[in-house]
N, C-alpha and C positions, 0 to 999 in steps of 0.2 A: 531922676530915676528913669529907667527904658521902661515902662512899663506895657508898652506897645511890643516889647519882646516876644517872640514867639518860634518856643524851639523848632515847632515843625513847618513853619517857612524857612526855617535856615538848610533842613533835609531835605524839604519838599520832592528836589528834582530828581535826589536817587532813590527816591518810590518803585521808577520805572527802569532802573538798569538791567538793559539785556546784552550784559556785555560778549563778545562772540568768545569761544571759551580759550582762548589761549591768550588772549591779548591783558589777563591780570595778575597771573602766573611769572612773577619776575623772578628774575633771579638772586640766587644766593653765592655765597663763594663756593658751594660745594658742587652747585646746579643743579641740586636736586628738587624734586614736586612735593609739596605736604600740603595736608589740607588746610593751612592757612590760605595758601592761595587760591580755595572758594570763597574764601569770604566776603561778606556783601555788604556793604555799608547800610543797607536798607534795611538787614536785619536786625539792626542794630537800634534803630531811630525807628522801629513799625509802632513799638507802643506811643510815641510820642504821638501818631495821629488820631489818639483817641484821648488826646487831655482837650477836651472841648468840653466841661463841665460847666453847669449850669453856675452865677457868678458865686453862690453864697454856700456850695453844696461842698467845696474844699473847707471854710471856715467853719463847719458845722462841727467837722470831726478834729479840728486843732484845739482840743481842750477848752469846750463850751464857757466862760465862765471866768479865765485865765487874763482877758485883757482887760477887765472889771477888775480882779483882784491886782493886776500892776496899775493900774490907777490911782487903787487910792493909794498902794504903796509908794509912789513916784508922781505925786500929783502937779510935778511941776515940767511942762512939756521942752525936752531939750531938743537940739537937731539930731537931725541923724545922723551926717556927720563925724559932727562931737564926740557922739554917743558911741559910733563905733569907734573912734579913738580912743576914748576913755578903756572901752571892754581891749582894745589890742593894748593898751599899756598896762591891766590890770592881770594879762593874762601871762600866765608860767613864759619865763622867756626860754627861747631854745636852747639849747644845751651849750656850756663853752665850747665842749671839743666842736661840735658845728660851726660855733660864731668864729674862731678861734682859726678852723680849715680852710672856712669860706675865706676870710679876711686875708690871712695869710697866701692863698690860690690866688686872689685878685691881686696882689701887692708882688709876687712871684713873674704874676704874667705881665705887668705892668713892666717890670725889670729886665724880662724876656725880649719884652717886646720895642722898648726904647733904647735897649744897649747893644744888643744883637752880637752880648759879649761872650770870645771864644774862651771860654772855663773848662777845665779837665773833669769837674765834677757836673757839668749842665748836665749831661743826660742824665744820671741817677738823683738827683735832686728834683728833676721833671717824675721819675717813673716812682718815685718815693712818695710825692704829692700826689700822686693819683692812687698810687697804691691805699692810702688811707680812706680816699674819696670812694673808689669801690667798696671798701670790707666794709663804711657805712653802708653803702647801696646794696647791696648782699646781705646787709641785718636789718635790711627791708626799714630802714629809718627815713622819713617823708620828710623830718624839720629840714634835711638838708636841699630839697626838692622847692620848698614850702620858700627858703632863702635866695634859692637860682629864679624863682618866679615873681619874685618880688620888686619894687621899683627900684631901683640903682640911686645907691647912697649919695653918689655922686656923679650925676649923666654927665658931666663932660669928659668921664673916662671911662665912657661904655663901650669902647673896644675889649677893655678888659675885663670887664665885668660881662661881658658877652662870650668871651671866647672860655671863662670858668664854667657859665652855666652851658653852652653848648654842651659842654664835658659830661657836666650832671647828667641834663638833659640824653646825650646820646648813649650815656651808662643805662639811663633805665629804661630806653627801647630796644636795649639789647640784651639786659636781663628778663625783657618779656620775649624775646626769641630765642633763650636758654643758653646763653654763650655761656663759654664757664670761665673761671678768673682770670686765666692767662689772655683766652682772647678781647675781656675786656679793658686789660690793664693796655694791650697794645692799643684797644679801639680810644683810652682814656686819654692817650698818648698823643694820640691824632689828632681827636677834638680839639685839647691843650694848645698844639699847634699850630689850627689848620691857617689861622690866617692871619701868620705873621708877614708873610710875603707881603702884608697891606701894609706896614709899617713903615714902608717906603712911598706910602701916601698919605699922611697921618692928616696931613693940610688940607688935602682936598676932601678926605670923609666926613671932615671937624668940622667944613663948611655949612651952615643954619640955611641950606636949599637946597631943591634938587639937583643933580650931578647934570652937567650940559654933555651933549654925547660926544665929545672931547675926553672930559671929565672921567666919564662912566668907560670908556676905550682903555684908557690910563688905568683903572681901578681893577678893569679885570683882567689887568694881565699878573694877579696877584698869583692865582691858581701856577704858573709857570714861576714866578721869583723866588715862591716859600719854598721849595727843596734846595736852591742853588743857596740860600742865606741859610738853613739850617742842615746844609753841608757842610759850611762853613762853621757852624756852630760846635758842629757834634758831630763825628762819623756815627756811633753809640745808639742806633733806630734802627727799630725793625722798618723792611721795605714798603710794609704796608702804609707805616705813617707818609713818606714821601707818597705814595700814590692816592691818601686822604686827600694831604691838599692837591694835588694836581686833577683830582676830580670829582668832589664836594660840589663845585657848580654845577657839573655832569647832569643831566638827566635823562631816566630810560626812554623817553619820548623820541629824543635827540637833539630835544630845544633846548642846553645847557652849554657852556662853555666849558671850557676855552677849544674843545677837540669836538663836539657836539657828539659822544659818546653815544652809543644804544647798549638798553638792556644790559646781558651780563659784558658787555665789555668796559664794565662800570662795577668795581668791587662792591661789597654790600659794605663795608666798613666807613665807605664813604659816600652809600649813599644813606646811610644814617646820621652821618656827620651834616649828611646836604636838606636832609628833612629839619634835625634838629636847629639846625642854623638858620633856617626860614622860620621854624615855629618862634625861636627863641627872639629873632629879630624884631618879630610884628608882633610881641608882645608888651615891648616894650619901645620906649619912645624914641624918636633920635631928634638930633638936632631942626630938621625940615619938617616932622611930622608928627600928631600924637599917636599914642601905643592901642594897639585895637585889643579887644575882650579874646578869651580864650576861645568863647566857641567860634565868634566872627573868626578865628585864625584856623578852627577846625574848617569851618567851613569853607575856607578860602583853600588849603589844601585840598578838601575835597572837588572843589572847582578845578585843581591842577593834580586832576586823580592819572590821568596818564602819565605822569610830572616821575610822581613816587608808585613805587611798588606797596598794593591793597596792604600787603601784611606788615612792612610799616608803620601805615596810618593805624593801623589797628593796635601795636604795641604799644604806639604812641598812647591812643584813646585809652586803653587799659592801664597803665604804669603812670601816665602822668593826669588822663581826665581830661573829659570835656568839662567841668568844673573842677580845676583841680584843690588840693587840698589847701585850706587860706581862704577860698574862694568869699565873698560875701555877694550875698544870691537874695532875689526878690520871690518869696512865694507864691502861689495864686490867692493865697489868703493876707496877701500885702503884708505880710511880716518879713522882719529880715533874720537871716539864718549863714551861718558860715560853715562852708564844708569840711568837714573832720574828717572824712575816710571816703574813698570812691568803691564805685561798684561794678568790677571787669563784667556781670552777665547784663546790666542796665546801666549803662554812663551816664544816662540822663538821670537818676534816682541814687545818689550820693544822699551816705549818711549827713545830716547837718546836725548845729547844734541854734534852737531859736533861740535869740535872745532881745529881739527889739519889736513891739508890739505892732500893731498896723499903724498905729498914731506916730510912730518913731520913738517912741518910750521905751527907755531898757526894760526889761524883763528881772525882777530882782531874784528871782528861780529860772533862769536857762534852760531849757529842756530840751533832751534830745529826741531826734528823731528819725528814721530808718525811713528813705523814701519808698523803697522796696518795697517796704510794708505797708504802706498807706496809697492806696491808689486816688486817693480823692486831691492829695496833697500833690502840690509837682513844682518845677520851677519856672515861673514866667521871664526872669530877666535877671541879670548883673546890675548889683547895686552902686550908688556911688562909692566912690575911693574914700577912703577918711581923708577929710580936709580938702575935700573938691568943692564942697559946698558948706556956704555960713550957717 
């Protein structure tokens, strides 16, 4: 357990942003101003620096009485674990047509991405699979969210399973920036896409170490290969997908490859593609390294805040969570709880659902509970993985 966690060391630094006022203000495709672009990360994390609650003052108000009565019910003490494995095998599985999508998306891009075979039907079979993946993401369904964030069935073909969830992933930071169907079926497109040009490196990405800067020279001239290979592919794309991958590395800073882009001369389409491709990558593991916790990857974004445009980061934090949904969270009352539903006006106070007592003893009655509502209760850390520990 991190139990040494602590949300507002991870905010700490953007307490004091006095940013000068045009330099957060990115651009859009349209290059218009809206008030997302005041937004402040520090608003967002201010209550966090008042969860300094005396140690026993959060357990007071988590149902007095309740870890007595799962003892005697469960008197025989399992790991935790275990425990949380048992409750994810016990619990409602996600729905076919999600398991079904997902499956199918990964097996599709897997096909895409080793054959680089020229088909009369590739583009409409690409824009047909996404088309389903939106009109989930539109009926505001989180299993398929909950699936893209999860560990990879199989890591040594998490190219693939990368480039689906980028998809997910950049679908529902652009449904919190209001795009409407059509722009996100192309934004779906792109994602799908963006980084087949690396195909042509599959040996050296696959490699179990860091890239030598030979290696890493080689890799990112992917941004330049992916349009001339799915020229090749498919005339059948809109222009924007070509110019997702050609600058998805980009960043508004102008620390990005392959052209070191600024600001708007950097579509938004792809710099959604380039946030979510970073979130999505350091969530999960690769070959050379393990996968870091969701908010360590908020936070590391936030560390590269001139990287991405504020309103970005902020769809991100609202649509997918700094805990996001799946999540299994350490309370201050050392219970463990898993996130059911986030909360776009406090990201830090997601609904959970408790179910494992401070001892790691299931809970044989799970209760939910509204962080929102309970200011004594909050989250101190990310719990282990099921099966990380005996």
């Amino acid at each position: 357990m991190d139990d040494k966690f602590k949300i507002s060391d991870i905010f700490k630094k953007y307490q004091e942003e006095k940013k000068p006022p045009n330099q957060g203000a990115e651009s859009s495709q349209s290059g218009s101003k809206n008030k997302d672009d005041k937004f402040k990360i520090s608003n967002i994390f201010k209550k966090s620096q008042e969860e300094k609650k005396p140690p026993n003052q959060g357990a007071k108000s988590s149902q007095p009485g309740k870890t007595q009565e799962a003892e005697k019910q469960t008197p025989d003490k399992i790991s935790l674990s275990s425990a949380i494995k048992k409750q994810k095998e016990s619990e409602s599985v996600e729905s076919v047509e999600v398991n079904t999508l997902y499956s199918g998306a990964v097996s599709y891009a897997r096909y895409i991405y080793k054959n680089l075979t020229v088909e009369s039907d590739t583009a409409s079979r690409i824009y047909a699979l996404v088309t389903r993946i939106v009109d989930l993401i539109n009926a505001d369904d989180k299993e398929l969210l909950k699936v893209a964030l999860a560990d990879y069935l199989h890591p040594e073909d998490y190219l693939y399973y990368h480039v689906v969830n980028v998809c997910i992933i950049s679908l529902q930071i652009a449904r919190g920036l209001a795009y409407d169907r059509a722009q996100l079926l192309e934004l779906g497109v792109g994602a799908f896409l963006h980084d087949i040009g690396i195909s042509r490196n599959l040996d050296v990405i696959n490699q179990p170490k860091t890239l030598n800067p030979q290696e890493y020279d080689q890799v990112k001239q992917h941004p330049t290969i992916g349009p001339q290979i799915l020229d090749k592919i498919s005339e059948n794309f809109d222009p924007r997908i070509f110019e997702v991958m050609r600058q998805e590395h980009e960043r508004i800073d102008g620390s990005g490859y392959p052209k070191g882009l600024k600001k708007d001369e950097i579509i938004e389409f792809a710099q959604i593609v380039g946030i979510s491709d970073v979130y999505e990558a350091m969530i999960h593991s690769r070959p050379y390294r393990a996968k870091h916790s969701p908010p360590e990857v908020i936070r590391s974004l936030l560390d590269k805040k001139f990287s991405f445009a504020y309103k970005l980061i902020k769809a991100l934090i609202e649509r997918v969570g700094i805990f996001p949904v799946g999540t299994f969270v350490m309370l201050n009352t050392k219970e463990i709880a898993q996130v059911l539903k986030g909360n776009t006006e406090s990201p830090l106070r997601p609904k959970v659902q408790i179910s494992f007592d401070a001892a790691g003893r299931r809970l044989n009655e799970p209760r939910q509970i509204d962080l929102a509502d309970n200011p004594t209760i909050y989250i101190s850390g990310i719990s282990s993985e099921p099966g990380s520990e005996d």
